[in-house]
N, C-alpha and C positions, 0 to 999 in steps of 0.2 A: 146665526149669521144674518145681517142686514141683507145681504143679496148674495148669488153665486154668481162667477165669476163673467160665465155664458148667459148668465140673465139681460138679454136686451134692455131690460129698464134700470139695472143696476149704475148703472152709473147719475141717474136722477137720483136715485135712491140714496146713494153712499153721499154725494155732493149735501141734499140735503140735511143728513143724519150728519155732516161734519160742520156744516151750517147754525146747525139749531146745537150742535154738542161742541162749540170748540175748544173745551176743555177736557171733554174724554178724550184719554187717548186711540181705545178704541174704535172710533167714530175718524180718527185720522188717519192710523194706521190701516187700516182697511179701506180708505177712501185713496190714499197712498199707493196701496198695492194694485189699486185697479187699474190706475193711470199709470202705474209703470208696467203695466203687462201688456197696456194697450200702446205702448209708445210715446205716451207723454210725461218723459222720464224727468224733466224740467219740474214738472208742476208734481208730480208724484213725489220728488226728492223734497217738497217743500212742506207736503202734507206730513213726510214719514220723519222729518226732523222736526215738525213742530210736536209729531207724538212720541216721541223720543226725549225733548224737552219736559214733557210732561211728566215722563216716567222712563227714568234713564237706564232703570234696572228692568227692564222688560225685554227678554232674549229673543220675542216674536218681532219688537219691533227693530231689534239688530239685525234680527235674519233678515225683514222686509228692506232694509237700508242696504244689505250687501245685496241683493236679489237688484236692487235702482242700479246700484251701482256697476253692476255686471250686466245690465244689461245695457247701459250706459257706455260700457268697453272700458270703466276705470276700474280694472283686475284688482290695482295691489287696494285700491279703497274697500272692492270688494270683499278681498281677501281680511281686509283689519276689522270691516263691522262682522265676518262671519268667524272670525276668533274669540270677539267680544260675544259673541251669541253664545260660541262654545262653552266660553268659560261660566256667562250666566243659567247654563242650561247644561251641564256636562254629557248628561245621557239621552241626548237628541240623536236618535244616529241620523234621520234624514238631513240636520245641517254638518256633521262632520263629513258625512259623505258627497253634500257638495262645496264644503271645503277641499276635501281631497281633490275633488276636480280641478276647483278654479285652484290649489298651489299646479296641479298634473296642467295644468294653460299657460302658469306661470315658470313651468320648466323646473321648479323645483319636488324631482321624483321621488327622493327618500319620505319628506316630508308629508306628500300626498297619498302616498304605499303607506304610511303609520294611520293617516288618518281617515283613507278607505278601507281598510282594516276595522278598526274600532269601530267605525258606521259598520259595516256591515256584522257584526260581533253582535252589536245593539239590534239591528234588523235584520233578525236571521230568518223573517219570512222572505225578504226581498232580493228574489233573484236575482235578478241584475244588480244589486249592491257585493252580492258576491261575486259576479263573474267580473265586473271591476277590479274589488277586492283581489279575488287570484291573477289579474294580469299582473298587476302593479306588484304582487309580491314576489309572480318569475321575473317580474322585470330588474326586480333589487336582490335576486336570489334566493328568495325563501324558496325555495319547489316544495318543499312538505308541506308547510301550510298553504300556498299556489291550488296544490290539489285538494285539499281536506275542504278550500272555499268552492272550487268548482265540483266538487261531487255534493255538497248543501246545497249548491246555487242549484245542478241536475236537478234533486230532488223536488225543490221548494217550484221550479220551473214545470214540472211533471207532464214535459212534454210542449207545451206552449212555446217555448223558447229554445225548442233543440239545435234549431240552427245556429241561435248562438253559442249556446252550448257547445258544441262541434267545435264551432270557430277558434271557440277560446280555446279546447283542449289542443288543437293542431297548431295554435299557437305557442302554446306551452312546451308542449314535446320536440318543439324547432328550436327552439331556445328563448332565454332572456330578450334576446335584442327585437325578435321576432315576438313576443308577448308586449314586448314597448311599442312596436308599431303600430300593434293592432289599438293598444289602447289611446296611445297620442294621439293618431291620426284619423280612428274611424268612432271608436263605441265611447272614447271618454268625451270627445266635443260634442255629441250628439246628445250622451246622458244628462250634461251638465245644459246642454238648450233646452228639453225634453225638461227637468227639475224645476228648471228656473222660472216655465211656465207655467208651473204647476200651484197647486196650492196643497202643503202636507197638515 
């Protein structure tokens, strides 16, 4: 990596390295992603489409494009560079899972519930991608698989995360609409801010 993300000099650094490389894409994509994580989502969208020009078939730099664009507040752009990701990268579960989020922002639940699913199928370490996973699937009616992800999410969680844990089950056992709330309203906006600043 040219810098990490918390590196105070990283930003001389990446400016540079996209300076002297304006033709890796690399060198843009990554200069890209730092300015959209710092808020300069303008100049970030400009880096991350010139490295996307360069190399159109690159799923990282689709992800980095929906990542601008969600945090930009433009969902549904979001939602279209993070399906192009999908489909150049199929077994990425960290971007289907924050697909699933931003369709679960976009109010579209069936669609979100299939694809926090599959992400978390793909990353059966990642607790919290299952206890996701099991809201969204009481919330569409799966209860057998509901449970089968929140007893993997317990495990892989081994205590770190009980409380959510907890949460999620007693949301479950109140029902569907009651698993919907929790995830709309509290753990899915949260996961998908928490992702988006992240780097996988």
């Amino acid at each position: 990596a040219l810098a990490a993300l918390d590196d105070p000099n990283a930003e001389g650094a990446l400016r540079s390295a996209a300076l002297m490389g304006p033709d890796v894409p690399l060198t843009r994509w990554m200069y890209g992603a730092w300015l959209s994580r710092e808020g300069l989502v303008d100049d970030g969208l400009r880096e991350l489409e010139a490295a996307r020009d360069l190399d159109p078939d690159d799923a990282v730099i689709r992800y980095e494009l929906a990542v601008n664009r969600l945090l930009a507040g433009a969902l549904d752009e979001g939602i279209d560079h993070l399906l192009a990701a999908s489909d150049l990268n199929p077994d990425d579960g960290w971007v289907r899972i924050v697909l699933g989020l931003a369709l679960l922002e976009s109010e579209r639940l069936d669609q979100a519930a299939a694809e926090l699913e599959f992400g978390a199928r793909l990353r059966d370490d990642d607790a919290e991608a299952q206890f996701l996973a099991a809201l969204a699937l009481s919330a569409t009616g799966d209860d057998d698989s509901a449970w089968m992800l929140l007893e993997r999410g317990r495990i892989m969680a081994q205590g770190t995360d009980e409380l959510v844990a907890n949460a999620v089950e007693e949301q479950i056992e109140e029902g569907h609409e009651a698993a919907r709330r929790l995830l709309e309203r509290q753990l899915g906006p949260s996961a998908l801010r928490e992702r988006l600043a992240a780097r996988p």
